[in-house]
KOLDO-313082 format. One record per residue (C-alpha): x negated, y negated, z negated; residue in one letter; residue number from 1. Coordinates in steps of 0.02 Angstrom, whole numbers, plus 50000, padded with zeros to 5 digits. Layout:
BEGIN
NODE	east	north	up	residu	num
NODE	X	Y	Z	A	NUM;
...
//
This chain:
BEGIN
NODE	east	north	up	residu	num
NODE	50000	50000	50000	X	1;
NODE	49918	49834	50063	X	2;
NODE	49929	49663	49964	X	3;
NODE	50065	49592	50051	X	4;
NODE	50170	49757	50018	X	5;
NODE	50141	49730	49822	X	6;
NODE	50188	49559	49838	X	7;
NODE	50344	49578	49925	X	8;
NODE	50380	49717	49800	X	9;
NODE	50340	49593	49646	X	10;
NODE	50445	49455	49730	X	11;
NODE	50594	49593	49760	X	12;
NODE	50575	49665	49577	X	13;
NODE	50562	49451	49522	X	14;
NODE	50733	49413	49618	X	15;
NODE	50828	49550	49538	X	16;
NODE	50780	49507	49369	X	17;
NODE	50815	49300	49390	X	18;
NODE	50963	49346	49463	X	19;
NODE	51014	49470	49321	X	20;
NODE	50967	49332	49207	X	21;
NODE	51069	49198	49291	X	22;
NODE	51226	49287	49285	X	23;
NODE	51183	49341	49102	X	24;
NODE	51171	49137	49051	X	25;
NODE	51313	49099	49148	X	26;
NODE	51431	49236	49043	X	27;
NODE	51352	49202	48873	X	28;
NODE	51389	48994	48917	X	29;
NODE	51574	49061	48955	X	30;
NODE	51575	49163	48788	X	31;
NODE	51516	49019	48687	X	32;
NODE	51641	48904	48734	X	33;
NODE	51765	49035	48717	X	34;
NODE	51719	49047	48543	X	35;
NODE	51672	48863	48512	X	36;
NODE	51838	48778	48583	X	37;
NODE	51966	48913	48548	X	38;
NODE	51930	49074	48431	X	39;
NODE	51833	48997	48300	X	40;
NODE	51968	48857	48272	X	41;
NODE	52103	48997	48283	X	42;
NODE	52026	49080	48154	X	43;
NODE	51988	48949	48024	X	44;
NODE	52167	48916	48029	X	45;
NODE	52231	49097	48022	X	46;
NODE	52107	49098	47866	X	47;
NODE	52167	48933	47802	X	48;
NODE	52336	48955	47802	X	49;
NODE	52325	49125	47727	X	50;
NODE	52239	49092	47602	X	51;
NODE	52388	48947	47588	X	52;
NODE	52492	49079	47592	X	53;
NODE	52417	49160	47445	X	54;
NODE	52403	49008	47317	X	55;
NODE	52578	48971	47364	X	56;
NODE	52639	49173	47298	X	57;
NODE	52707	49180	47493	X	58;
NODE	52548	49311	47548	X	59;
NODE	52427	49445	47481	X	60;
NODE	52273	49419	47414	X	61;
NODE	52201	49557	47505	X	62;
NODE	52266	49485	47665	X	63;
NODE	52186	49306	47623	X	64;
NODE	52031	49397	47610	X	65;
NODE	52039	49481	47790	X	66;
NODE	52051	49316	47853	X	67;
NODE	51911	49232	47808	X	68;
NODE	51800	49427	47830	X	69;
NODE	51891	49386	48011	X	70;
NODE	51823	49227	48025	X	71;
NODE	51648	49248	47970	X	72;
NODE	51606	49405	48077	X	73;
NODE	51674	49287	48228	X	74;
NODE	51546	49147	48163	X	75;
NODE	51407	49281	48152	X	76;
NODE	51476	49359	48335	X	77;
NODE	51457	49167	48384	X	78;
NODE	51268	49160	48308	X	79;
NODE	51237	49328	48426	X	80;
NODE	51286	49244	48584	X	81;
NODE	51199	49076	48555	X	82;
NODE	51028	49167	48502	X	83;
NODE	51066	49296	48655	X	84;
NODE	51069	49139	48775	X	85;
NODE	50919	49053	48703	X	86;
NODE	50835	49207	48732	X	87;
NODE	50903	49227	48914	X	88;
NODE	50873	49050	48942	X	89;
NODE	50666	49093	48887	X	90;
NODE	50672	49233	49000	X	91;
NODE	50729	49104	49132	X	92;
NODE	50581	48996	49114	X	93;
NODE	50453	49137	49106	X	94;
NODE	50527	49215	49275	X	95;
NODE	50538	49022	49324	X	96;
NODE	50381	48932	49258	X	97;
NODE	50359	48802	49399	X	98;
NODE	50551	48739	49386	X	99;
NODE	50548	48529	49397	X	100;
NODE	50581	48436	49245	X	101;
NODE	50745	48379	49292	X	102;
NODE	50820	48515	49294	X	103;
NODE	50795	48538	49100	X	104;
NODE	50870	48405	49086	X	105;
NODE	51060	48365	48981	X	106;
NODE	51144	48379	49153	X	107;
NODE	51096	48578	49176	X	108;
NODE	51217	48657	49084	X	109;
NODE	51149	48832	49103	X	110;
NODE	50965	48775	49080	X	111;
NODE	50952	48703	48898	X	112;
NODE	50946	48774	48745	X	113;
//
């Protein structure tokens, strides 16, 4: 196998994995704003107004409690995705070392931390 060979191979093996990454960021930035604008609110309240529910003798202790267990594993699922991206988004700049300043910039969406 001749140099140009390998290269092409590199560049081939390259592509797949910056384009593997790419569509990684972009579902991760869907799943964060999924859980940033709607199921993290949604569950504070369920938790608040259970627990509402509870002080007021309308609801169960025990269901007050699943609640807010509910809405903490969705913070720490929400940690998960936000640490997963930073670490797709590192990928991204390793497979992508010569990428122009601008595009790191507060406009690139998929780009920044």
């Amino acid at each position: 196998m001749g140099n140009l060979e390998r290269e092409h191979g590199v560049e081939l093996l390259l592509g797949g994995e910056l384009e593997t990454s790419i569509v990684r960021l972009m579902r991760l930035n869907e799943r964060r704003t999924l859980y940033d604008q709607q199921l993290l609110p949604q569950m504070a309240e369920q938790a608040e107004a259970a627990l509402a529910a509870y002080n007021n003798d309308d609801g169960d202790f025990a269901e007050a409690v699943r609640a807010r267990i509910a809405e903490l594993n969705a913070k720490i699922d929400f940690l998960v995705i936000k640490t997963e991206r930073l670490k797709t988004i590192a990928q991204l700049n390793y497979l992508l070392p010569s990428i122009p300043p601008r595009l790191n910039s507060d406009n690139t969406e998929g780009l920044k931390p």
